[in-house]
N, C-alpha and C positions, 0 to 999 in steps of 0.2 A: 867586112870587119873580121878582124882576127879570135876565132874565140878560144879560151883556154880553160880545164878544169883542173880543178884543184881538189885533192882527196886526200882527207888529212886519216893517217890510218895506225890503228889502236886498238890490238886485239880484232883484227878483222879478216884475219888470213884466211878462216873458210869463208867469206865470202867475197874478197876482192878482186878473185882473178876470173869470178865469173859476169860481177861487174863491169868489169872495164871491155869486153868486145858487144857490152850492149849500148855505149857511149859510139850514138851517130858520127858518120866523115863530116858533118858540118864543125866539129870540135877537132882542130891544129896539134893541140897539146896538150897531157895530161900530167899533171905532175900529181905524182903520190909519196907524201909527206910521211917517213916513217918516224913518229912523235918518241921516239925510242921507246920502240913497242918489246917486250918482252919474249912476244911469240917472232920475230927479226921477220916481220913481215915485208919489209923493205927489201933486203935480202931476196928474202922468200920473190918476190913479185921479179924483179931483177934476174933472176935464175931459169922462172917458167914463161915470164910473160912474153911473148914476140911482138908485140905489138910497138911498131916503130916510134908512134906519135907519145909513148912511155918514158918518164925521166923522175928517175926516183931521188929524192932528197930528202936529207937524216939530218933530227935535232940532235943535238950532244946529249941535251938531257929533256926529260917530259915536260914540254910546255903545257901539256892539256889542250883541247880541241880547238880553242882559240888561236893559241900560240903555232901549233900545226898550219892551220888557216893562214895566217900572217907569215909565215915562211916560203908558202905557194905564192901569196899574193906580191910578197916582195921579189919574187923571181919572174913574176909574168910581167911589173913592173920594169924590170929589167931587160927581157925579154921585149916589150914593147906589146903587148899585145891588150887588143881594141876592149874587150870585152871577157870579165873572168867568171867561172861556174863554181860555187863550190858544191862538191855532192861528196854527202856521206858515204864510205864503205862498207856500211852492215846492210845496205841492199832495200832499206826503207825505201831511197828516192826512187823512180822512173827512169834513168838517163834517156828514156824516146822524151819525155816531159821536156828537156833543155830545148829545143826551137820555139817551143809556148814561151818557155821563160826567159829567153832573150829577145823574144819579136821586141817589147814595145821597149827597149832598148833600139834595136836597131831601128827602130821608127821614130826613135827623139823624142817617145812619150814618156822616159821614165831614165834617171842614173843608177835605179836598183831598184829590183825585183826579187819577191820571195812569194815562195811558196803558202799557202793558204788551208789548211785540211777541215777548217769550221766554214766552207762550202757548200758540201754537200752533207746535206744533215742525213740522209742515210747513208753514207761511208762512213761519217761522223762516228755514228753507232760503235763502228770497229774498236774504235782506240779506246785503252782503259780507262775506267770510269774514274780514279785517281787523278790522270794525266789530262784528263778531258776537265775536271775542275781545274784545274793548278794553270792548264795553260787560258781556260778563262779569266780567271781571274789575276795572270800576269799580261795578260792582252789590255785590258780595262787600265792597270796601272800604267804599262808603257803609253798608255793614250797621254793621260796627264803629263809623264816623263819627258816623252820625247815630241811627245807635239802631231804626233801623227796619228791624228783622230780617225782617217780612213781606213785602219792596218786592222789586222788580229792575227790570231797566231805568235805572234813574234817572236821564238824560241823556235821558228820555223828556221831549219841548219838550209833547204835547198833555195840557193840564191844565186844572182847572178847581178856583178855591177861594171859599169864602166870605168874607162882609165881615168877620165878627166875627176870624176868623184873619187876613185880610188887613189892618186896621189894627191887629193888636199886630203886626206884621212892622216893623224899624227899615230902608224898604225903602233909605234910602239908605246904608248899608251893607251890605246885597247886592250880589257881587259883580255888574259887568255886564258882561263877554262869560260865555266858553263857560264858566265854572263854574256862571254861574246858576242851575241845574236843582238843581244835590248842594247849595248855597250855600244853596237857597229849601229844602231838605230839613232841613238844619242849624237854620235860625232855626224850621223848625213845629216840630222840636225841643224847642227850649229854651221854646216856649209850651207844651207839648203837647197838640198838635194831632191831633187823627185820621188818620190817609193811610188811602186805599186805591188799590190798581191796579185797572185796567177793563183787561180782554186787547181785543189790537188788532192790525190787521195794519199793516203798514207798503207804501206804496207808494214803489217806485225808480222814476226815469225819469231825464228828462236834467237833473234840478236838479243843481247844481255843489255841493261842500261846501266851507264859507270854515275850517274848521278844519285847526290846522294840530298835526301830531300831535308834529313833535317841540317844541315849543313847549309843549304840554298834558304830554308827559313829566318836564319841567323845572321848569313851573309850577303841575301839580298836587298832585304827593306835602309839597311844605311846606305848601302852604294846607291839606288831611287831615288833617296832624300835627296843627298848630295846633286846628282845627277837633274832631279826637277829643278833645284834652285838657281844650279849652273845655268840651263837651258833659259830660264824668266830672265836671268842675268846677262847673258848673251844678246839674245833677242826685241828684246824689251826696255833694257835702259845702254848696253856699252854701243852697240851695233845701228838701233832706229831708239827712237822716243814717242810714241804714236797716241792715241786715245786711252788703247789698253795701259799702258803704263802708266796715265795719271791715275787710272780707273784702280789698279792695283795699287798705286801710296793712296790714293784716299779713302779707298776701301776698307784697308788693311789698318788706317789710321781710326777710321768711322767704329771700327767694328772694336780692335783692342780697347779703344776710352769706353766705349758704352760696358765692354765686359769687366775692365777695372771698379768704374763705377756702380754698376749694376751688383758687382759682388762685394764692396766696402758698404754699400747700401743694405744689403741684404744680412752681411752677417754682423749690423749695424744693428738692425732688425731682430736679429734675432738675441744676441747679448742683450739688448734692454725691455725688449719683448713690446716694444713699439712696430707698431704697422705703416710703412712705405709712406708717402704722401702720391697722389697719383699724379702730381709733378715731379716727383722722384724717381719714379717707376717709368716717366715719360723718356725724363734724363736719358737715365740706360736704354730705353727698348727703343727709342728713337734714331741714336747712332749704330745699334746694333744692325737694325733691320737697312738704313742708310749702305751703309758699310757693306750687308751679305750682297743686296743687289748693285751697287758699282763689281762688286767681285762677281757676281754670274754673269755680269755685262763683259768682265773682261774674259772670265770664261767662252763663251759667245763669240768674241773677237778671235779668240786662239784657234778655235774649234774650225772658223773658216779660213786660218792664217795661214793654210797650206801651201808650201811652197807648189807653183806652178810653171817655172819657167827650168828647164832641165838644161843642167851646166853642161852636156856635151853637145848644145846645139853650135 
């Protein structure tokens, strides 16, 4: 198989040109995206780099990391080739790691492959104590999100996916800045698509981070929403009709009457200062608790729903 990487590059001119003669001969071609970088590192790379298998391409204006990504991808598309990498240019990834993280691609166990750094719990240590919650705790949500309860990390940029996944991707509605990574998660989703993680360590040095967290605070949790509902809606009632899906209208039905109920009752309760009947009290807590367990049931169903059969066999 053909494999190509993709480097989407932003402010990373001291580090890009020492990257790229550490990217193995098992990788054809390297496109590096210059996201119209300030420091003209596109330019820049075109000028000194000799390395043949190099093919620089410029956005007109800053898409952000995303949109960078999706310019590569669309040209390796085009290009035909089997299998694409993307690796960052501030020098975090490994590029010797890229044979790890194409193997179970090339072995038909997987349409995408990312990197992993909550692996090794003493490399773990490294990364900051900030960044070390945040990606916990957006690892936990994409579970619910996007379905892929085996994953973590997922804000993890080193990846690597096939052709046959990567052209059912509708790539021009992925987002393109920092949601990208959960965004590209959500659409193998709704294909289903195989993931796997490859454990990985991560290197810090002095690369700068362009994310801006109170911003991601504000403009993440709506896009989630959206993005879970989509996913149940998909999956669950347009696509199959299964267990899980009665499990969730009845659930969902079980639980809202009991809570209607239960709260017309209570502040029923409490304006006349009369106390519940414990057939009252049954009323509400009967459908409630009805209702939570069909929904851990359907929970349950989703968690082992993983797609298993990988679309480039």
């Amino acid at each position: 198989m053909k494999i190509a990487v993709v480097i989407p590059s932003y402010r990373v001119k001291q580090h890009i040109l020492q990257l790229i003669p550490e990217i193995g001969e098992e990788v054809v071609k390297i496109y590096v995206v210059d996201d119209k970088c300030p420091e003209n590192s596109g330019l820049y790379v075109q000028e000194h780099c000799t390395d043949a298998r190099v093919e620089v391409l410029f956005n007109e204006k800053n898409l952000g990391v995303g949109g960078a990504v999706k310019t590569g991808y669309k040209k390796a598309l085009a290009d035909k080739f089997d299998v694409v990498v993307k690796l960052d240019g501030d020098g975090q990834m490994d590029p010797k790691l890229i044979p790890a993280l194409v193997k179970p691609i090339l072995n038909r166990k997987a349409d995408y492959v990312k990197g992993n750094r909550f692996y090794n719990i003493d490399t773990l240590m490294a990364m900051p104590r900030l960044r070390l919650f945040g990606n916990s705790m957006l690892s936990f949500i994409n579970k619910f999100v996007n379905g892929y309860w085996n994953l973590m990390d997922p804000t993890n940029g080193f990846t690597a996916i096939h052709y046959q996944a990567l052209k059912l991707l509708p790539l021009d509605k992925i987002e393109n800045r920092y949601f990208f990574e959960s965004d590209m998660l959500f659409r193998l989703g709704t294909v289903r698509a195989v993931v796997a993680d490859m454990p990985m360590d991560a290197k810090y040095a002095d690369e700068v981070s362009h994310l801006n967290i109170r911003k991601v605070l504000f403009e993440f949790p709506p896009k989630y929403f959206v993005r879970f509902f989509k996913r149940i809606f998909y999956n669950y009632f347009l696509r199959d009709f299964n267990v899980a899906s009665a499990e969730l209208i009845l659930g969902s039905l079980f639980f809202v009457f009991g809570f209607i109920v239960g709260s017309y009752y209570w502040s029923e309760s409490i304006r006349t200062g009369i106390s519940a009947t414990s057939g009252t009290v049954m009323l509400a807590a009967l459908p409630i608790i009805l209702g939570t367990q069909l929904l851990l049931s359907a929970l349950s169903f989703d968690i082992q729903n993983l797609p298993k059969d990988c679309l480039n066999d």
